[in-house]
C-alpha positions in Angstrom: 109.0 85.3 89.4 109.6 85.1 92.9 110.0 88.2 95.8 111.5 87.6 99.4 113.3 89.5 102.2 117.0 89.5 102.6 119.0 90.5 105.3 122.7 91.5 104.1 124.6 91.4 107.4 124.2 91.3 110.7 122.1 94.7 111.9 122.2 95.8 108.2 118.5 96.7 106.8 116.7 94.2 105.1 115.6 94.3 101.0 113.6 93.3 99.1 114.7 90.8 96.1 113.0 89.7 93.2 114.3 86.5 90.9 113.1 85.2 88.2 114.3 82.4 85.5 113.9 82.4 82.0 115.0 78.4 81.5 112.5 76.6 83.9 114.5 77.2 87.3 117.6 75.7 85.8 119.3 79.3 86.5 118.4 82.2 88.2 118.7 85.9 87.8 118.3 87.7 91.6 117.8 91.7 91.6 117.1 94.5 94.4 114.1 96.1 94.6 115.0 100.0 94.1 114.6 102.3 97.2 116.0 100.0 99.7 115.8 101.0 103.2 118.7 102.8 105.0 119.8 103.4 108.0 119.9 102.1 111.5 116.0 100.6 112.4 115.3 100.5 108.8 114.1 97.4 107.4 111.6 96.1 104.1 109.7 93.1 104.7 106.1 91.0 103.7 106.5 91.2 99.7 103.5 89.8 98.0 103.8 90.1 93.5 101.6 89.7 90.7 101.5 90.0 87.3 98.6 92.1 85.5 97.0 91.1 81.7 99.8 93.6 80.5 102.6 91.3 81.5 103.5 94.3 84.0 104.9 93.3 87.7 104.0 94.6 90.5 105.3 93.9 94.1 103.8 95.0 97.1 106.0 95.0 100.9 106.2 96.8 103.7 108.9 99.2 104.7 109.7 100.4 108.2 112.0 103.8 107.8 114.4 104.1 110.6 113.7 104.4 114.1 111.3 107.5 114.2 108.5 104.2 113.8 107.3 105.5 110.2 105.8 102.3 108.4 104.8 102.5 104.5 103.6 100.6 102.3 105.3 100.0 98.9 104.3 99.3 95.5 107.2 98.5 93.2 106.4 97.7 89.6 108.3 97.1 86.7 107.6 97.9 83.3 109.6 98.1 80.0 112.5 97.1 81.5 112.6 99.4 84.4 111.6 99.2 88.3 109.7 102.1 90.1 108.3 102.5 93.1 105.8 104.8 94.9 104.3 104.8 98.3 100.5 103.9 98.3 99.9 104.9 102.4 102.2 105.6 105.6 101.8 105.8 109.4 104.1 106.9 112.3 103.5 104.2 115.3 103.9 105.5 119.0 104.8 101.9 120.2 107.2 99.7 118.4 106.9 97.6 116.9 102.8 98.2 115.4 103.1 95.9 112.4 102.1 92.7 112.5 102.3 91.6 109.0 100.6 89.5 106.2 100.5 91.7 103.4 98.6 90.1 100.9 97.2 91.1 97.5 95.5 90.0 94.8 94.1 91.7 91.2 91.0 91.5 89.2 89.5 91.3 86.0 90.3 95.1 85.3 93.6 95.3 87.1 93.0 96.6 90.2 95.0 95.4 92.7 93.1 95.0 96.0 95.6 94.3 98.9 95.1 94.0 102.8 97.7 94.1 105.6 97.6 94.2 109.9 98.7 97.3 112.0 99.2 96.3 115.3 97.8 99.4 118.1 97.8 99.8 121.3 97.3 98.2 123.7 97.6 94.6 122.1 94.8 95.2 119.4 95.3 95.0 115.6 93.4 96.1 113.2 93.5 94.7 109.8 93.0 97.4 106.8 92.0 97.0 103.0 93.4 99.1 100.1 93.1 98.9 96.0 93.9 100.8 92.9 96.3 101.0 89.9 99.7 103.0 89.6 99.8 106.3 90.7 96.2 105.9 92.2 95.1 104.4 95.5 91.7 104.3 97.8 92.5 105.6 101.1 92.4 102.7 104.0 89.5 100.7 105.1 89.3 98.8 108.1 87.8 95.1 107.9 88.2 94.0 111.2 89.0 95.5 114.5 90.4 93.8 117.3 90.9 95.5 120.7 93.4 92.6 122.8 96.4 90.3 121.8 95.4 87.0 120.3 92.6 88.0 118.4 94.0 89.2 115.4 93.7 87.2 112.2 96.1 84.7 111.0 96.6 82.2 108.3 94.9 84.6 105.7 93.4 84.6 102.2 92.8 87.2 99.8 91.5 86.0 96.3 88.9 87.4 93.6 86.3 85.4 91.7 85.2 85.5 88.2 83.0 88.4 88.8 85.7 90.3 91.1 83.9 89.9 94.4 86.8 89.4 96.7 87.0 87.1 99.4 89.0 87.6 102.4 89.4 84.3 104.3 90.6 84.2 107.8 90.7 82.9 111.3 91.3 84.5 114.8 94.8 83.9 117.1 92.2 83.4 120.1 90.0 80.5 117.9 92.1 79.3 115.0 89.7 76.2 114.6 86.7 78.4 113.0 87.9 79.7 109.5 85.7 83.6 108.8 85.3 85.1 105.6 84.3 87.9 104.6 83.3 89.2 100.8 83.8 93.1 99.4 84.5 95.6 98.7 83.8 96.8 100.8 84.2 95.2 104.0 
């Protein structure tokens, strides 16, 4: 299985696709996510998937909704042959764009999925918020890490879970990318 953006013309929104192959890669069966974005300013982007012990798939992304600056996350999972989608958490940003990005997410032992992403703020600072729970049930946000100017927030990230579902959030800063940080949760 594989998720990625896709732009379908020039200055239409972008969707999300997932593809998967049933004959080792030889061919490949390519799909829409369901609830694509609309409209003028809309676009989907930063899809992250996994697979939980029930065989059940679920894909995470990022959806900005038009140009009133409404970002969501989305959690699209499909099950018994059919795709649904909810929103787990939105904000409405006062100075475009406020998303920087890397949505990443990872599940445990008992199939919690435990996902972390950046909102960008003003001015120049980021901060970098965690998340978990099933279908139909979601934490509100934590923050892990605060950053108040441009070129401090984190890049090249990590998010994996150990045998006994600690989670491990691997990182470094724009401003120092030569020191790699970790932090272990939940909660941050």
């Amino acid at each position: 299985h594989v998720t990625y953006r896709k732009a379908f013309s020039t200055g239409a929104p972008s969707r999300i696709m997932h593809g998967y192959s049933s004959d080792n890669g030889a061919t490949w069966t390519l799909e829409e996510l369901p609830g694509a974005p609309t409209g003028s300013g809309s676009f989907a982007y930063e899809p992250a998937i996994v697979v939980d012990s029930s065989d059940v798939l679920h894909v995470i992304y990022l959806y900005r909704l038009g140009t009133n600056n409404t970002y969501i996350v989305k959690h699209a999972y499909y099950s018994a042959g059919v795709w649904t989608t909810e929103d787990i958490t939105s904000w409405t940003a006062s100075d475009p764009p406020l998303v920087y990005g890397q949505l990443l997410c990872t599940l445990d032992s008992t199939n919690v999925i435990h996902l972390t992403f950046t909102k960008a703020i003003s001015p120049g600072g980021f901060l970098l918020q965690y998340i978990s729970g099933t279908t139909g049930s979601w934490s509100g946000e934590s923050n892990i890490l605060t950053t108040a100017t441009s070129g401090t927030q984190a890049l090249y990230q990590t998010l994996v879970v150990d045998s006994a579902d600690v989670l491990h959030f691997i990182y470094s800063l724009a401003a120092d990318y030569t020191k790699i940080r970790e932090r272990t949760g939940p909660p941050f």
